[in-house]
N, C-alpha and C positions, 0 to 999 in steps of 0.2 A: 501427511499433507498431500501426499503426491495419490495415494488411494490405491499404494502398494501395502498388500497388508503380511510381507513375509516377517517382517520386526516389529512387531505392535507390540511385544512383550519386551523391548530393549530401549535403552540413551543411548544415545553417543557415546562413545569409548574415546574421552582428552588424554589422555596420556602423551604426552611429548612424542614417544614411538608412535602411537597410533598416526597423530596429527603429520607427521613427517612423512610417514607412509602413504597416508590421502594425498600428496602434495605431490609425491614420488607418482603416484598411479595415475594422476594426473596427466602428470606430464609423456607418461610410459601412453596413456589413453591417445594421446594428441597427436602424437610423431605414429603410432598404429595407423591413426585414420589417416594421415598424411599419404600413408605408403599403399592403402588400401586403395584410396581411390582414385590418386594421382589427378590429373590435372581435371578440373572442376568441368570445361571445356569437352569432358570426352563422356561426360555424364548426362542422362536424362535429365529434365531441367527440374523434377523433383526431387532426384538424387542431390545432384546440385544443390539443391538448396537446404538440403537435411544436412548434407556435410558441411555448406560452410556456415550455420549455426548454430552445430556442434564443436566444430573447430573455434567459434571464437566465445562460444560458452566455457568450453574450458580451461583459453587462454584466461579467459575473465575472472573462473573461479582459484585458477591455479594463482596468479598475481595476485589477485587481492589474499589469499591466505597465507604467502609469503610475506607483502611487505604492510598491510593493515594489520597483519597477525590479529586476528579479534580472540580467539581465545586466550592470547597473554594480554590482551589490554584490554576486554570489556568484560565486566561483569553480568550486560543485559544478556551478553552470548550464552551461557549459562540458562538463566532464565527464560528466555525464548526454549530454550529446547525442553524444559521442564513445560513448563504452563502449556506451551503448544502444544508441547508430545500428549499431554493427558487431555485438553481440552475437546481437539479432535477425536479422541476416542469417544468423548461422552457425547461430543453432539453431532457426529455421523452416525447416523443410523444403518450403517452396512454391514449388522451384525446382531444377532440377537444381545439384550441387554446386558448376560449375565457373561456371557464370552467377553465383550468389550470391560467391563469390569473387571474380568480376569488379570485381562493386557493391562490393565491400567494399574492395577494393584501392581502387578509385575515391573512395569515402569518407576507406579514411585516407590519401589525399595529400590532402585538406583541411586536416586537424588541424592542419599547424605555421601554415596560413593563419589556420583560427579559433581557435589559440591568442596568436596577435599580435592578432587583433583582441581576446581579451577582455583580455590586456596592456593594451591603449590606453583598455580602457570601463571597467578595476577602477580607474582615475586618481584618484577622491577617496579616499583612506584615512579619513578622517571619515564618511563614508557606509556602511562596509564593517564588519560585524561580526564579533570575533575568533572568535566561534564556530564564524562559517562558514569562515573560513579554516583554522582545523584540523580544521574535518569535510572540508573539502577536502583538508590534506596526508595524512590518513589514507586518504582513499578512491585518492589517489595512489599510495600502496604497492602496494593492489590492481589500481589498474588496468593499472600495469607489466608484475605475475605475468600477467594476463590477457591484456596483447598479445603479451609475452615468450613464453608459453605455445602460444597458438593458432597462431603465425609457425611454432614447434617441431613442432605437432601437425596442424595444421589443412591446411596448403601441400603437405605429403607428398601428401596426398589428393586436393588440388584441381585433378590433373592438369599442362596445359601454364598453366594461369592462378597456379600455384602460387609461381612464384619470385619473381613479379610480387606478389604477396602478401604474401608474405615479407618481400621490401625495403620497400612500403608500412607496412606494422605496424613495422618497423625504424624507420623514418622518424616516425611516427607514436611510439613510445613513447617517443621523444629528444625530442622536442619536447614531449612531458609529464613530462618527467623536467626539463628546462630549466625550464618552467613551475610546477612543483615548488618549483625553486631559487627561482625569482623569487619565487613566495607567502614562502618562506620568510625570505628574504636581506631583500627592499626591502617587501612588504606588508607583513607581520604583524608588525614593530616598530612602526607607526606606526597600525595599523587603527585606529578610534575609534567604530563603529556600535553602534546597537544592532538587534537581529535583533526587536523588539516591534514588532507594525503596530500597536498603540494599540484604544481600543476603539472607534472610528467605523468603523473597516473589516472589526476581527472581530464585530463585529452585523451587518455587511452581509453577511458572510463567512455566517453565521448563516441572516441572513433569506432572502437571493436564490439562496445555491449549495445549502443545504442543505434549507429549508423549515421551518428548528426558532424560532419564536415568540418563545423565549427569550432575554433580554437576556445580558451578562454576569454579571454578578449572580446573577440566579436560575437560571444554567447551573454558576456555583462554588455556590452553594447544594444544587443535585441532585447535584453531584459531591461534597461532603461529606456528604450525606445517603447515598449508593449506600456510600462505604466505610468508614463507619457502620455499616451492614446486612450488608455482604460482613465486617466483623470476628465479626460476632454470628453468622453464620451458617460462619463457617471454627470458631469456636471450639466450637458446636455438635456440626457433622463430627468436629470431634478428640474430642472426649468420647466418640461413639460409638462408638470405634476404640482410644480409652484414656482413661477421666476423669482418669489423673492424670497426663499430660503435655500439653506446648499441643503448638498446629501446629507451630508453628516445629521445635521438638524434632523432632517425628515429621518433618516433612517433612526437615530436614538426615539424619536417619538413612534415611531411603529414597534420597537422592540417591547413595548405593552400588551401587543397581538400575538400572544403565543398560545399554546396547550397549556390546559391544566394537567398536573401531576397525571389524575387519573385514565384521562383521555388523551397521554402524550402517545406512547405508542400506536392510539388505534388511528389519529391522523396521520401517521405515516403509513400503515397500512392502506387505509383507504385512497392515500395519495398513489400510492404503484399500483392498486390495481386500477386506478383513473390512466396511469403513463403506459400500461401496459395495453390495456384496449387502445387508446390514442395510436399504439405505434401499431396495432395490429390491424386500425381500420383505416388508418392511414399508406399501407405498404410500405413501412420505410425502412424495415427490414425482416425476415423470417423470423418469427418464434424456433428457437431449437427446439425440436421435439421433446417432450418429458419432461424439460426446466420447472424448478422449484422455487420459489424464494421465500425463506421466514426472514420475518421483523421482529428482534429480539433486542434484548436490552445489550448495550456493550457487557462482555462479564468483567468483574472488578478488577483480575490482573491487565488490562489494558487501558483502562480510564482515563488515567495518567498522559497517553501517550495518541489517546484517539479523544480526545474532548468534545466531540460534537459526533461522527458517525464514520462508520465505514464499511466495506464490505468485505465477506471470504469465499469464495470463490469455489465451485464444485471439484473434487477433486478430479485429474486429470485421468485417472484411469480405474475409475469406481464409475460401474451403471447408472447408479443413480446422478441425477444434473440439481443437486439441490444445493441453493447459494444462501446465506446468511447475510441479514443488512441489520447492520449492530447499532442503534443509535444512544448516546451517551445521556441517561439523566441523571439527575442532581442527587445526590450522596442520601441516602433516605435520615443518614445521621448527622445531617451539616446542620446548619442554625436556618432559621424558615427565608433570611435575607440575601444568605448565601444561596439556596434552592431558587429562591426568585431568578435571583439573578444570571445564574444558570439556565434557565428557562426561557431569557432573553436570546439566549444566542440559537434559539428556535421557532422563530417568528416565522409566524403562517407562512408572508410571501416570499420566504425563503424557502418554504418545505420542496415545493416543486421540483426546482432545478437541482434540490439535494438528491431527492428522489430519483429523478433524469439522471444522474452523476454517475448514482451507484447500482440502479437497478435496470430499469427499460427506457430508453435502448442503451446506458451508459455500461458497466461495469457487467453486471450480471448476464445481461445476451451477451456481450462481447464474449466474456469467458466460459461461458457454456455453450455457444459455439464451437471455441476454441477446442473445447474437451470431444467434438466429435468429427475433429479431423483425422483423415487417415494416418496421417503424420507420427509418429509414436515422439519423434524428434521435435516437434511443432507443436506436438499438445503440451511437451514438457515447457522448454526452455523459451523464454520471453524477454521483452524489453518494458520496463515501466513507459520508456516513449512514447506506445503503442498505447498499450492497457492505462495510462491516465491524460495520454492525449485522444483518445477515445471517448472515454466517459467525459472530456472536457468538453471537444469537435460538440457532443451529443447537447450540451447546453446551449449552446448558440445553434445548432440546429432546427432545437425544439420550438428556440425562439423564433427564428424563421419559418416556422412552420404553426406561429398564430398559438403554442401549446399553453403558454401562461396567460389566463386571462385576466389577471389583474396587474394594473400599471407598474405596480411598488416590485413587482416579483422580477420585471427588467431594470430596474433600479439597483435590487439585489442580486441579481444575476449578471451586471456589469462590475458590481464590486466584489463580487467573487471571482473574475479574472482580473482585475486590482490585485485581489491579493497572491493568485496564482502568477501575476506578473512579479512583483517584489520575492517571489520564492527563488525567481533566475535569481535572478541580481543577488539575493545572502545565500544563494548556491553556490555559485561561484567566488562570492566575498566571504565566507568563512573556509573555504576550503583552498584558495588563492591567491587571496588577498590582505590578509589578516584580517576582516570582519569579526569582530567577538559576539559571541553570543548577549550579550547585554544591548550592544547595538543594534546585532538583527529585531535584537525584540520590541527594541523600538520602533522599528521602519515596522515591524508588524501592525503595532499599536497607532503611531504615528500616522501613516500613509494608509493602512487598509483596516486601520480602526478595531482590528481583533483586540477580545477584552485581555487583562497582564498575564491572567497564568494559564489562558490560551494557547497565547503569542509563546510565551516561553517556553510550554510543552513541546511548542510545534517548531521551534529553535531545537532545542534539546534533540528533537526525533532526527533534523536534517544532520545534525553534527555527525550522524552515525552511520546514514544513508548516502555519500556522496552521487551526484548524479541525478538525486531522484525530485529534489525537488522540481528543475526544471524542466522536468519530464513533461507538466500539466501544457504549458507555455507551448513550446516547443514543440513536439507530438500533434498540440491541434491543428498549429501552424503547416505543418507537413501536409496533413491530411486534409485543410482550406487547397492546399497548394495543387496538389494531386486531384482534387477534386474537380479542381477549374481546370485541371491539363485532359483530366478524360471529357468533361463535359465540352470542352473546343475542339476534340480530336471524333467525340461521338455526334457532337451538333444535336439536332432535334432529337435522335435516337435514343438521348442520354436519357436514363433514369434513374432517380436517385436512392428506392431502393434497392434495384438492380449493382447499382454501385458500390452500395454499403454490403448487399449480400458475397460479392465478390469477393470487397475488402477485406472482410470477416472471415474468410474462406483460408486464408492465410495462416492462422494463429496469432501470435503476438510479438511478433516477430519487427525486426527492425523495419519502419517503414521503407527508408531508403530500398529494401531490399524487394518489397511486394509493389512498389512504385516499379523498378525493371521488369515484374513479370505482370503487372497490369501493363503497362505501355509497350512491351516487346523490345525490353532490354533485358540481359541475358545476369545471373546473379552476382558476376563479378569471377576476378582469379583465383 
């Protein structure tokens, strides 16, 4: 992931030892850099700031492997490292094909290893919540098609390492298909977890990864205040398009304007490279040198869990700046009403600000920037605050900047921070509050209209992620907010890709923190 390639041939080693030892070296990491650099204050101010986002990355990683423990309670945990570990071999290209195939074969004769060892570490069914274990048998489905697939597609091409390939993924997708069984058969009769970290770890969560001030509390307070204002201002939009029907109306009746099957990926193709000139001939930020981006299909281990699109990022210390924008179409084996309807939730004058989201200027500049800072510390470690209040800021930017030219696309582009506002509010309320997943999915369904087994994926995905949903909200907010302190403090001077190139200059790092070295405040103790 990272675009270190000294382990491309290795998993993860779960072993109880193993995991105790990360946890230990952790902490032995932390209290080193403590004594190393001593007081923050006596540091160059980029020193400074490498050490104190190291120092609270490892706090961060060190707690949550303690008291979230994910390898005895999730089964995705598992999975993710499987399907990641090999995906990324096959579609970085930072390596002749037959070498990458190598590592990969080498990889999946791991699998049936570490999937005995998480057999042995999922052992309390009381610790293990049911949610995870069916975002787990679902992402199962997919990750089948995906080894099934690549064994069929991938092995032809990878020369003489090819057959050897083959059997490894053979091997490999039995072993997840058994693993399947066993979630199925002996866990999830008996699971009894709950997926809530409580509110002591989501204010740490808060304080130390993200930089955001705000309690629980007053973070579900701004999340019902934001979809509050996104209702007032979608109903606004709809008025000036038709006073006498609401959104909802207008918007089910556009959901008939979408791609067809054949021509769905090439409209979002042709979409980024429309945002991409837009943002180059506009100045509104640098092109990083060498940036790539392919428009591919989501592959089938993720489907489940990305319904509509998302993007993967250049890795952070691989030459090459080449980013992935995955967008999700309809199962090519569903029934033709189910495809339709899938195909809804990609309606033209939505495409745009999807587009803006994840590629130019949203997601993919941001982090292929990010990947050419000096920083070795900054190009790593990040805050979603940053990186999906970024690509969020970028939608309503685009908007102020005249970029969608048809009406409906501000109609759709205000209810997508709708929905990005109700993601605080079942942020905070399932991790909090006791918000249950059935309930969030309603406020999904209910208030921002997402269709049922959308809404629930994208429940499913938060219960896992504490923090993250209310990253989109939040993050943009920050970056409105900094925005208008430089532009008062610069006056006429101010410019706004001058601003945005600074910003970016940074990494992905907690705003709160590049707010003090944009305004000439100092990174803290």
């Amino acid at each position: 992931s990272a675009g270190v390639h000294d382990h491309d041939h290795r998993l993860i080693d779960c072993s109880p030892d193993a995991i105790e030892a990360r946890r230990k070296a952790m902490t032995a990491y932390r209290g080193d850099l403590q004594r190393l650099a001593g007081p923050l204050q006596a540091l160059a101010p980029d020193e400074a700031l490498d050490v104190r986002v190291l120092l609270d990355a490892l706090e961060v990683d060190e707690r949550l492997l303690g008291e979230v423990r994910a390898p005895f309670r999730d089964p995705s945990y598992y999975l993710d490292e499987i399907l990641y570990g090999i995906y990324y071999l096959v579609e970085r290209q930072f390596a002749p094909l037959p070498e990458r195939a190598r590592a990969a074969t080498l990889r999946a004769r791991e699998v049936p290893g570490l999937l005995r060892q998480a057999r042995a570490n999922l052992s309390a069914p009381g610790a293990i919540p049911r949610e995870w274990v069916t975002a787990a048998l679902q992402q199962i489905g997919g990750g089948l098609a995906f080894l099934d697939g690549l064994g069929r597609e991938l092995a032809p091409r990878a020369g003489p390492a090819g057959a050897d390939l083959e059997r490894a993924l053979s091997g490999a997708a039995q072993a997840v298909r058994e693993f399947g069984e066993h979630l199925r058969g002996h866990l999830l009769p008996e699971v009894a977890g709950s997926f809530a970290v409580g509110r002591g770890l989501f204010e740490f969560l808060l304080r130390v990864q993200h930089g955001i001030d705000m309690d629980a509390d007053a973070l579900h307070e701004f999340g019902v205040a934001q979809v509050s204002r996104c209702q007032e201002l979608l109903a606004e939009a709809a008025r000036a398009i038709d006073p006498r029907r609401s959104w909802q109306d207008l918007v089910s009746e556009w959901k008939a304007d979408h791609p067809t099957e054949p021509e769905f990926l090439e409209e979002y193709r042709r979409e980024v490279e429309r945002a991409r000139e837009f943002v180059r001939l506009r100045g509104l930020a640098t092109l990083p040198e060498g940036e790539r981006l392919h428009v591919v299909e989501t592959p089938a281990f993720q489907r489940t869990v990305t319904p509509f699109a998302a993007y993967v990022a250049p890795a952070p210390f691989e030459s090459a700046r080449e980013g992935f924008l995955w967008v999700t179409p309809p199962p090519a084996d569903a029934p033709p009403e189910v495809r339709s309807r899938m195909l809804e939730d990609h309606l033209r004058p939505s495409i745009p600000a999807t587009v803006v989201h994840e590629t130019y200027p949203g997601h993919h500049l941001q982090l292929s920037a990010a990947c050419r800072i000096p920083s070795r510390v900054r190009r790593f470690f990040g805050t979603s605050v940053l990186v999906e209040g970024w690509a969020f800021y970028c939608e309503q930017m685009m908007a102020e900047q005249s970029y969608y030219p048809d009406a409906r696309s501000r109609v759709l582009q205000i209810k997508d921070q709708l929905w990005r506002a109700c993601r605080v509010v079942i942020d905070v309320g399932l991790h909090t509050r006791g918000l249950t997943v059935d309930r969030a999915a309603d406020m999904l369904q209910d208030v921002a209209r997402l269709e049922t087994p959308g809404a629930r994926a994208e429940v499913l995905r938060y219960t896992r992620t504490p923090t993250q949903p209310m990253s989109y909200a939040v993050g943009k907010q920050a970056i409105l907010d900094l925005r208008e302190d430089a532009r008062r403090r610069l006056g006429a001077a101010f410019d706004l890709g001058a601003f945005h190139d600074e910003f970016l200059s940074f990494g992905s790092i907690p705003i709160a923190l590049i707010r003090g070295q944009m305004l000439g405040r100092p990174a803290g103790p």
